[in-house]
C-alpha positions, 0 to 999 in steps of 0.5 A, spaced: 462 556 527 465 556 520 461 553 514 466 553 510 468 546 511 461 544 512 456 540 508 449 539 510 444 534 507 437 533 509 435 527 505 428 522 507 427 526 514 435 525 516 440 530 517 448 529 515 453 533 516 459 532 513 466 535 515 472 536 511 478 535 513 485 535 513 487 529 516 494 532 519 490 539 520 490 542 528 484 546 525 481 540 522 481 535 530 478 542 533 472 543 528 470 536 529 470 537 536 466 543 535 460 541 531 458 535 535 459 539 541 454 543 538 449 539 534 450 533 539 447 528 533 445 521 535 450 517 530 459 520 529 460 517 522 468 516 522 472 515 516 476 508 519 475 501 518 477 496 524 484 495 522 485 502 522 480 504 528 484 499 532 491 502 530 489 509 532 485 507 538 491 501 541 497 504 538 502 498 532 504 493 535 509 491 532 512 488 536 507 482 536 508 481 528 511 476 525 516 477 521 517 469 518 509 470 517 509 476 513 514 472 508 510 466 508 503 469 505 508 473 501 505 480 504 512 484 503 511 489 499 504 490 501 507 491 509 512 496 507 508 500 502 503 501 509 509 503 512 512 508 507 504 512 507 505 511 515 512 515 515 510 520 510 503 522 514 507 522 520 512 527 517 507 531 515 504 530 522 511 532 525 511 538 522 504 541 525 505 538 532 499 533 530 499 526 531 496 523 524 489 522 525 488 527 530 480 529 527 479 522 527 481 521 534 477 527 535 471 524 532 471 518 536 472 521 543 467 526 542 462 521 540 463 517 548 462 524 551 456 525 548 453 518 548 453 518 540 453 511 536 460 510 533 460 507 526 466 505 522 464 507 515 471 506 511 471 499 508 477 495 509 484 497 506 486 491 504 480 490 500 481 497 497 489 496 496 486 489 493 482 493 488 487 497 487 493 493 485 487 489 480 486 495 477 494 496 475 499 493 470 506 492 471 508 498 469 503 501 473 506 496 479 513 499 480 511 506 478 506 506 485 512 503 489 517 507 485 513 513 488 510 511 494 517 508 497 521 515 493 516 519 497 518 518 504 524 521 503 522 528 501 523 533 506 519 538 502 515 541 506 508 544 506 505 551 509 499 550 514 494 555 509 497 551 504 494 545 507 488 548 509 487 551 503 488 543 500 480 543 504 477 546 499 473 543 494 476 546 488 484 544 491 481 537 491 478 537 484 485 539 481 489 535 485 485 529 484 486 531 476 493 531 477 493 524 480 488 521 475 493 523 470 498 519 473 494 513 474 488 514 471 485 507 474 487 508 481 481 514 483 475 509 481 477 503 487 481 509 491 476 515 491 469 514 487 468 507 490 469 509 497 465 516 496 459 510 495 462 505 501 462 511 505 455 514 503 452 508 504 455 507 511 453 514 513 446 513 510 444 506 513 447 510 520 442 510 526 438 516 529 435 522 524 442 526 525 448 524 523 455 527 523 461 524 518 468 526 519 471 525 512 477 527 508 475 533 505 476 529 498 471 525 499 465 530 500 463 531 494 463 525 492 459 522 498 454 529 496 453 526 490 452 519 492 449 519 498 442 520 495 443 513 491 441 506 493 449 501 493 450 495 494 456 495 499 457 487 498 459 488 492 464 494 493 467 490 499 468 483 494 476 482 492 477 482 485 479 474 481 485 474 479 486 474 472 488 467 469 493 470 464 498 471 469 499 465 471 499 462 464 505 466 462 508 465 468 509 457 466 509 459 459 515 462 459 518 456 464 516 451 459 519 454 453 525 455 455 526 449 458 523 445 452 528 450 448 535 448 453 533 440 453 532 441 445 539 444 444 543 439 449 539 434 445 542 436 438 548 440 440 550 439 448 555 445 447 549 450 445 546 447 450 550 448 456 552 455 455 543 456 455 544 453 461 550 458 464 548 464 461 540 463 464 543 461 471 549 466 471 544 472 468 538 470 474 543 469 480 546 474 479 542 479 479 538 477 483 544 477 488 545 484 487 539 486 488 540 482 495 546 487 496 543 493 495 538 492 500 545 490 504 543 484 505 547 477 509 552 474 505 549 468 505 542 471 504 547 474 497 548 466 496 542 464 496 539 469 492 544 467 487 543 459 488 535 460 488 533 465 483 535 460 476 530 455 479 525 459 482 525 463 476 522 457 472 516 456 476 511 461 478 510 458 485 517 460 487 520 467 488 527 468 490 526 473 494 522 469 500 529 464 500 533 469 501 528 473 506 527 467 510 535 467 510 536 475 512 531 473 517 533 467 521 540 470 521 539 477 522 533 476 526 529 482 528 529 484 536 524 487 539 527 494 539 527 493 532 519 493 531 519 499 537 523 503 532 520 501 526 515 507 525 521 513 526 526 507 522 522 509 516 523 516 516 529 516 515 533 513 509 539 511 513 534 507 519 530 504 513 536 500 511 539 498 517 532 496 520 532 489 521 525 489 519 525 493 514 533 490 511 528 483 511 523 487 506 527 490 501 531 483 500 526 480 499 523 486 494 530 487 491 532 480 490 525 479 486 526 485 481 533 482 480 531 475 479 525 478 475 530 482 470 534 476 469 529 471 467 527 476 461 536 477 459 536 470 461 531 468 457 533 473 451 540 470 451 537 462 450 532 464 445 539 467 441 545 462 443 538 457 439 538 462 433 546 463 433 547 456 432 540 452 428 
């Protein structure tokens, strides 16, 4: 049996074995089968959470989600980043002839053959996703998504020693330097975080040898932190939104609206084209972002008819009008949620799934409602100055 990906830790009379994976890497399933076949340890530690456990071992159901359901508790952009990272590790599975996950399985199924405890050491992804978004600034926001979304539909392939190489502990560290430039705040709640999540739920396992299959970038982490006390309530809290945001959301409403009433008051004419140039600024691009995303002529309508009122409250969005209206009228049929999984992996299937086609009008008719309320906005703060 090879070391090479191997870690061994002997801390306070327990042994921890940590495995480094590749997580679409046949290799990678056989060692995890290997070693625990081997070292029969008391406890198999796996890197899931119980959504994910319960996704890898039940299969997506999504045909039991509500599409209606996801526009209300506004989780369209998050559901469909989950799908562009599902897409791309599926691509990268298909190119090995490995399902995603296949080491984690691996884990779980040599677990039962030997009678080990299970524990699901990862915490939730909605937290780390949470903790993620927290720590970005709009810039970061749309660069994240550009990426991730952009991502699905590269057909760059990667060699099978390349991949194995990406197990190395030196290949992590440049590749983790390459990322944190990039996004330098996204390693902290993505990698280090989760290196102390993760050690602790491997140090508080029961039994006196344990087996934790990792992601190989995790490893060096967890070594490290393994031998320290953390507190995993506070690595598992939601951050508070900050108050600014909501600040500037009625902030800029406020102003505009108190500028347009002021000008009608002292010069109705100025005060009409404030009105026209905010309402044809924000419905139009926000119905142009509805067409891009191919949406319903009257999903286009509504977009245009809602973004200049929704923009002047932060309680609204466009984009969930016309989402709820692309929905209703182009109602996502079963075969959809079957399909959704291989829709993504392609740009044509992405657009013409009706699932899919709901998220990025929704998406889509927010960008365009959000460009249009600074134009929009920009334009009534300078047909105020032309005229006074």
């Amino acid at each position: 049996m090879s070391e090479e990906n191997i870690t061994r830790i002997v801390e306070n009379g327990k042994e921890y074995i940590l495995i480094g994976t590749a997580h679409v890497s046949r290799s990678s399933a056989e060692l995890v089968k290997e070693v625990i076949d081997q070292e029969k340890p008391d406890t198999v530690c796996v890197e899931l959470d119980e959504a994910r456990y319960k996704s890898i071992t039940e299969g997506s159901k999504w045909k039991d989600m509500d599409i209606f359901q996801v526009i209300k508790e506004k989780k369209a952009s998050l559901l469909l980043m989950n799908l562009a990272i599902s897409s791309f590790q599926k691509r990268m599975a298909e190119q090995f002839n490995i399902k995603p996950g296949q080491e984690m399985i691996q884990g779980i199924e040599s677990a039962k053959e030997i009678d080990a405890n299970l524990v699901l050491a990862d915490r939730n992804i909605q937290v780390t996703f949470s903790r993620i978004w927290g720590n970005l600034g709009l810039k970061g926001k749309s660069m994240l998504l550009t990426q991730v979304i952009f991502g699905i539909f590269s057909r760059e392939t990667i060699s099978e020693e390349e991949l194995e190489k990406m197990k190395s502990q030196d290949m992590i560290d440049s590749m983790l330097q390459e990322f944190t430039e990039s996004f330098p705040k996204l390693k902290t709640p993505l990698i280090d975080e989760r290196d102390q999540y993760l050690a602790q739920k491997i140090k508080d396992a029961p039994g006196k040898k344990i087996v934790a299959v990792l992601g190989a970038a995790h490893v060096p982490g967890i070594t490290n932190e393994i031998k320290k006390e953390h507190d995993l309530r506070a690595l598992s809290q939601v951050p508070a939104k900050s108050k600014w945001p909501k600040i500037i959301g009625w902030t800029i409403p406020v102003f505009i609206i108190a500028l347009i009433a002021y000008t009608f008051i002292a010069n109705p004419s100025t005060g009409l084209q404030q009105t026209l140039s905010w309402f044809l600024w924000n419905g139009s691009l926000s119905a142009i972002g509805t067409a891009l995303a191919f949406g319903h002529p009257l999903a286009i309508l509504t977009a245009f008819i809602a973004a200049p009122i929704t923009s002047l409250t932060p309680l609204l969005a466009a984009g969930w009008f016309a989402g709820f209206v692309q929905a209703y009228l182009r109602r996502p049929s079963v075969r959809d949620f079957q399909t959704l999984s291989e829709d993504v992996f392609h740009f044509k299937g992405f657009w013409q799934n009706k699932v899919t086609r709901a998220l990025l009008v929704i998406i889509l008719a927010n960008i365009g409602s959000s460009i249009g309320t600074f134009i929009g906005g920009a334009d009534v703060v300078r047909l105020f100055f032309k005229h006074f």
